[in-house]
BAVEX-191695 format. One record per residue: residue number from 1; chain; x, y, z of N, C-alpha, C in turn. Coordinates in pm, whole numbers, m for minus. Each point is the difference from the previous one (the first is absolute). Layout:
BEGIN
R  seq  mol  nX  nY  nZ  caX  caY  caZ  cX  cY  cZ
R  NUM  A  X  Y  Z  X  Y  Z  X  Y  Z $
...
//
This chain:
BEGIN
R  seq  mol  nX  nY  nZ  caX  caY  caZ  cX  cY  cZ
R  1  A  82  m118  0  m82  118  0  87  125  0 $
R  2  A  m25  107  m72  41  135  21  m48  67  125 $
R  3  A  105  51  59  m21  48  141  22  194  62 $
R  4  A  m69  21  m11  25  113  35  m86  75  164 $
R  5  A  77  m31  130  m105  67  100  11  133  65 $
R  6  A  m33  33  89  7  124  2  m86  46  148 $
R  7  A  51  86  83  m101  29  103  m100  93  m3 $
R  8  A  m115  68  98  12  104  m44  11  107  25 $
R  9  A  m38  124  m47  70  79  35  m141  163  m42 $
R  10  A  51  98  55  m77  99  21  54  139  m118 $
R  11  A  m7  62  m114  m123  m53  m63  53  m156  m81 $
R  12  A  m84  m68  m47  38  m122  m91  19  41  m109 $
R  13  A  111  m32  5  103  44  m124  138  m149  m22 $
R  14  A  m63  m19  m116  138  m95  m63  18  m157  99 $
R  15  A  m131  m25  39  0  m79  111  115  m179  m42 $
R  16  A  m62  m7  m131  47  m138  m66  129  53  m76 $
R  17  A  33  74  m58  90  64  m68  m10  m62  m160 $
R  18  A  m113  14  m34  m107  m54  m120  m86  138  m2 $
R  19  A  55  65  m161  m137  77  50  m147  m30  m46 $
R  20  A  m22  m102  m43  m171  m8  m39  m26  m111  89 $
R  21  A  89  m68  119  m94  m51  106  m8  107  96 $
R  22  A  135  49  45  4  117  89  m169  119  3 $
R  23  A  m32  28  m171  m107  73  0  m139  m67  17 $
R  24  A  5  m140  m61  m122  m103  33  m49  m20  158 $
R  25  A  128  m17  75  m16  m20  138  m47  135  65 $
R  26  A  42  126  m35  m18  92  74  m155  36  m25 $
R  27  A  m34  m12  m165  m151  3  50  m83  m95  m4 $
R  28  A  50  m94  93  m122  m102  65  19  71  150 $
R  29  A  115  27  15  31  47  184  m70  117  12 $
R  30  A  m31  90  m128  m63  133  20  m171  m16  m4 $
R  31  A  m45  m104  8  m132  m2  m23  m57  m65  156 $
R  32  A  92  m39  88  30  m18  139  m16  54  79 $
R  33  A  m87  m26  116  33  163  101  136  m9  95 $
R  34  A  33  127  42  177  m12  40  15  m95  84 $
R  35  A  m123  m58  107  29  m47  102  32  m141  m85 $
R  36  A  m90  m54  m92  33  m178  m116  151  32  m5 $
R  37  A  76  129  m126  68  m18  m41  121  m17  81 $
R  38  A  0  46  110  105  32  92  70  m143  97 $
R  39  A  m142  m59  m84  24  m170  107  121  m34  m100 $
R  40  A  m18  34  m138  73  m109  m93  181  54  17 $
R  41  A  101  m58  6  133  m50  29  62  m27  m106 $
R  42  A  m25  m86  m52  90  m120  m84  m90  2  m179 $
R  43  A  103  24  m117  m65  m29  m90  108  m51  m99 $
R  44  A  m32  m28  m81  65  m54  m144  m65  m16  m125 $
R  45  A  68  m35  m80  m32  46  m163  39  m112  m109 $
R  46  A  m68  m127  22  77  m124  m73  m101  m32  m57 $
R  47  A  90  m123  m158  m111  m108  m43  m2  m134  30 $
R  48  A  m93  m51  m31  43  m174  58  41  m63  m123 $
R  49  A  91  m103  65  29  m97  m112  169  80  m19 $
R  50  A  29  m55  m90  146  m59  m62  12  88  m171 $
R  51  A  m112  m33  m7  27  23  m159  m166  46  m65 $
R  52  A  56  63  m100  m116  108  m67  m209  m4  9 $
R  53  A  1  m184  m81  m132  m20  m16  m62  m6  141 $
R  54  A  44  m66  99  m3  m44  94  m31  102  99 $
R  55  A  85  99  m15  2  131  130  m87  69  m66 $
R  56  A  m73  8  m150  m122  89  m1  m145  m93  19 $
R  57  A  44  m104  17  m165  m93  m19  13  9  147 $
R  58  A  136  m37  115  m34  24  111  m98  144  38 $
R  59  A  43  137  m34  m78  118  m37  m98  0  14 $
R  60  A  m97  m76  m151  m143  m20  m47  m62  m51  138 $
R  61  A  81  m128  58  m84  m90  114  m23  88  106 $
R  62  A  109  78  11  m41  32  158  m118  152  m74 $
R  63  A  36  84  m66  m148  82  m46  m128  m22  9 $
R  64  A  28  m151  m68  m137  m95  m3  m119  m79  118 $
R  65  A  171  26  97  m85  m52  133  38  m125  45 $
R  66  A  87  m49  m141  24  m164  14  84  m45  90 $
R  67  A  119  82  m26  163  m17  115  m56  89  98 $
R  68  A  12  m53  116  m52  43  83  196  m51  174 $
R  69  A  48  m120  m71  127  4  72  117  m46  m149 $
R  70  A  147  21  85  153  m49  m63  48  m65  113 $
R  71  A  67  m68  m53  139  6  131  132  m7  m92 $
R  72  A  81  m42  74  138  0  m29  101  m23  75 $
R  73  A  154  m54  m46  73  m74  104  62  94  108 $
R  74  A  m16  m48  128  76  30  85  157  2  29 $
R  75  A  43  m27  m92  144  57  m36  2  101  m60 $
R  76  A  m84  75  m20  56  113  m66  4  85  96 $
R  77  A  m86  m28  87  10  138  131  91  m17  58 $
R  78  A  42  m133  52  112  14  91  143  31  m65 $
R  79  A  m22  m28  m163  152  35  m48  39  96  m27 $
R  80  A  m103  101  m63  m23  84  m62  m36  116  40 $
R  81  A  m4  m1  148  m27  128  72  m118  78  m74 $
R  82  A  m90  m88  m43  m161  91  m38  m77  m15  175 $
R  83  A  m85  71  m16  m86  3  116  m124  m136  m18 $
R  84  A  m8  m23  143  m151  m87  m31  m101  28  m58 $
R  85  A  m86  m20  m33  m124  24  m40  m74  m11  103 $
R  86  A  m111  142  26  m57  31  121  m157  37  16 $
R  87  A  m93  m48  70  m98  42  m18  m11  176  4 $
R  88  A  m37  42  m95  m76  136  31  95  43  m181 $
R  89  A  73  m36  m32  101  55  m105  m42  m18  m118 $
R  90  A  5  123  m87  m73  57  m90  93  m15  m155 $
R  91  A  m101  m77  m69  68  m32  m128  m38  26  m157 $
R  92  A  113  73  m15  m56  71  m144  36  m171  m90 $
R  93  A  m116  m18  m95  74  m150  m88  14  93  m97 $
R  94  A  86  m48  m45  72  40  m162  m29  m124  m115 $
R  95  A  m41  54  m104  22  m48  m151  159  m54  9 $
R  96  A  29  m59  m73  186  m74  m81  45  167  m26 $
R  97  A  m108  95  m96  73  150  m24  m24  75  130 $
R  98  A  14  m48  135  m49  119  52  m93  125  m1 $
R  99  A  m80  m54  m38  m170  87  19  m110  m57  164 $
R  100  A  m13  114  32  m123  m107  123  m78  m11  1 $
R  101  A  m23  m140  32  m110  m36  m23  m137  m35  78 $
R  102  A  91  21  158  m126  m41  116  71  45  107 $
R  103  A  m60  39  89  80  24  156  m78  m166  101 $
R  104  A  117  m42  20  m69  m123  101  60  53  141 $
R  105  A  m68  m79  119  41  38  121  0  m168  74 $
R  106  A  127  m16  35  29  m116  72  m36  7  167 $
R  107  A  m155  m120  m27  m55  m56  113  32  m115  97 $
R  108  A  126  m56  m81  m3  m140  87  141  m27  m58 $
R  109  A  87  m51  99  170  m88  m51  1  m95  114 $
R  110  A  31  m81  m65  43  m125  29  70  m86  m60 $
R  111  A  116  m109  76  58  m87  m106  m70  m166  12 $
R  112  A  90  m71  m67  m2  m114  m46  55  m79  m63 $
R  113  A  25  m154  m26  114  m12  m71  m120  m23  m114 $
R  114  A  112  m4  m128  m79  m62  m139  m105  m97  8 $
R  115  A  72  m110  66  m100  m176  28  m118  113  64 $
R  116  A  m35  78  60  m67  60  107  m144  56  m93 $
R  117  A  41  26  m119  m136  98  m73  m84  m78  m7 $
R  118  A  m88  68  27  m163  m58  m18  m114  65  m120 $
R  119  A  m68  m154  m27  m97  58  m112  m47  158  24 $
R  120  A  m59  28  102  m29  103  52  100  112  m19 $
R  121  A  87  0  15  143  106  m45  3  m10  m115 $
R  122  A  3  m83  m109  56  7  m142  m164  58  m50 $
R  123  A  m109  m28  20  m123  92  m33  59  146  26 $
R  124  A  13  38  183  35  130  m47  84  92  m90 $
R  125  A  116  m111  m1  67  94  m106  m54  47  m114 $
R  126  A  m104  m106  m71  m50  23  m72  56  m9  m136 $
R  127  A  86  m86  0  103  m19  m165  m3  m146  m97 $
R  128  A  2  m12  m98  m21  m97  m51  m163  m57  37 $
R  129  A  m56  m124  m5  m145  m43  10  6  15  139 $
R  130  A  70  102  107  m20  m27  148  m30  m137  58 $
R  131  A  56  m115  m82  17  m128  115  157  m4  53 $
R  132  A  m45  m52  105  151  m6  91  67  m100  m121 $
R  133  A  4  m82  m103  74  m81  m48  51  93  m112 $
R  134  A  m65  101  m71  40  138  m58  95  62  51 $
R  135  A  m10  54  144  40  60  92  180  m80  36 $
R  136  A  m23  m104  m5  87  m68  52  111  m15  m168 $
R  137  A  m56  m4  m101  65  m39  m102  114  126  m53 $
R  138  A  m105  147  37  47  68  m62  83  97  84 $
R  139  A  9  m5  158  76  46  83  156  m78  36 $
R  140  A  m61  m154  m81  150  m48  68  82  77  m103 $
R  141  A  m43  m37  m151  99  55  m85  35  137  40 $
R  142  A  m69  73  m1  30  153  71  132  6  105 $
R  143  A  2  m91  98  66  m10  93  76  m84  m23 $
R  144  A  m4  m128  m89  151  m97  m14  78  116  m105 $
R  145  A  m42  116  m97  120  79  0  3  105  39 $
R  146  A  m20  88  121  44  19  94  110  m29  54 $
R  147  A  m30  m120  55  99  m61  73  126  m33  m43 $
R  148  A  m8  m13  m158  115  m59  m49  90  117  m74 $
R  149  A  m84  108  15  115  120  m45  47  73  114 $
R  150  A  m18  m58  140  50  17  100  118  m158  58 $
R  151  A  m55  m94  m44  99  m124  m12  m57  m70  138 $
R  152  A  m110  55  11  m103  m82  103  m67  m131  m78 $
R  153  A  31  m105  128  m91  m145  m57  m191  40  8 $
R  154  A  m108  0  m83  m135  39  45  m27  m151  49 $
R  155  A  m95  12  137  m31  m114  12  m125  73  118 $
R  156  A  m93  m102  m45  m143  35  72  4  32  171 $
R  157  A  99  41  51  m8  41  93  59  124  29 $
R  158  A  55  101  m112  26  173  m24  m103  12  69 $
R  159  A  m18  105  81  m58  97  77  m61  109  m68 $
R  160  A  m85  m26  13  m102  168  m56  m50  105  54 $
R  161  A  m16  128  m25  m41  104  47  m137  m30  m92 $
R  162  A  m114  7  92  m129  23  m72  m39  104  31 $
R  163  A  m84  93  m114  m79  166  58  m127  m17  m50 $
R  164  A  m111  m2  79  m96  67  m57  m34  134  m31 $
R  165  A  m123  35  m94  24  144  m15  m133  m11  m45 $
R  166  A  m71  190  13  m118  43  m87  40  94  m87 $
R  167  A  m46  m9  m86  m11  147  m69  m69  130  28 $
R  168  A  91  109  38  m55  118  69  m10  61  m158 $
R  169  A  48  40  m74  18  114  m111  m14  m51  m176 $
R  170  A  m111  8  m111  28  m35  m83  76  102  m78 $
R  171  A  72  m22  m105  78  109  m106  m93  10  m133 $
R  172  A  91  11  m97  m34  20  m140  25  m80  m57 $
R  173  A  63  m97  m38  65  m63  m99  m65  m137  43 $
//
């Protein structure tokens, strides 16, 4: 995922250091009363997925209502000095070109290992025919390279960061 976060700050200015999420986000926060906006902390400016088709159909789903969670490996936080993923944290999704396309707000994290997903989880994500055997087919590949352009063995017991999320903000595109 493309990552860009950002705290915030008084006036909101340049929050993602993106300027057409930076301006997307600021007016969903301006339609807020000060006391909502002032709760929010933590934001970022990414797409899902790896690669082009993928990170805009992810896009369409969550617009649509469909993706509703992601997760992703828990090695990346601890190696990589990114932050956790936190309830209350505000997410601009991006198109593959960087356009936005939805503001989501993360309700729920939790992990798990791979063996661990449930039919129920691979519905929410909402990708492929949403069966966990979908779910399962098309995340390992996702994650056996991953792993291997890091020179990690994948094996069904990687650790996951799971997020749920709603959609607070639709865009244009």
């Amino acid at each position: 995922m493309a990552r860009a976060r950002g705290k915030l700050k008084d006036p909101l200015l340049k929050l993602l250091q993106h300027p057409q999420a930076d301006a997307f986000l600021e007016s969903y926060l301006k339609t807020l009363p000060a006391s909502e906006r002032e709760g929010f902390t933590s934001f970022s400016a990414e797409h899902f997925c790896a690669e082009e088709e993928a990170a805009n159909a992810c896009a369409a789903l969550v617009r649509d209502g469909v993706k509703m969670a992601t997760c992703s490996m828990k090695y990346w936080y601890e190696t990589e000095g990114l932050p956790m993923p936190a309830v209350g944290h505000l997410m601009v999704v991006l198109t593959w070109a960087g356009e936005p396309s939805s503001i989501i707000q993360v309700t729920e994290v939790s992990e798990c290992r791979f063996r661990e997903i449930t039919a129920e989880w691979a519905l929410a994500e909402g990708e492929g025919d949403r069966s966990l055997e979908s779910w399962r087919r098309g995340h390992r590949a996702f994650f056996e390279k991953e792993c291997e352009q890091i020179g990690m063995p994948f094996t069904e017991e990687v650790l996951l960061v799971q997020e749920r999320f709603r959609v607070v903000h639709l865009g244009g595109c």
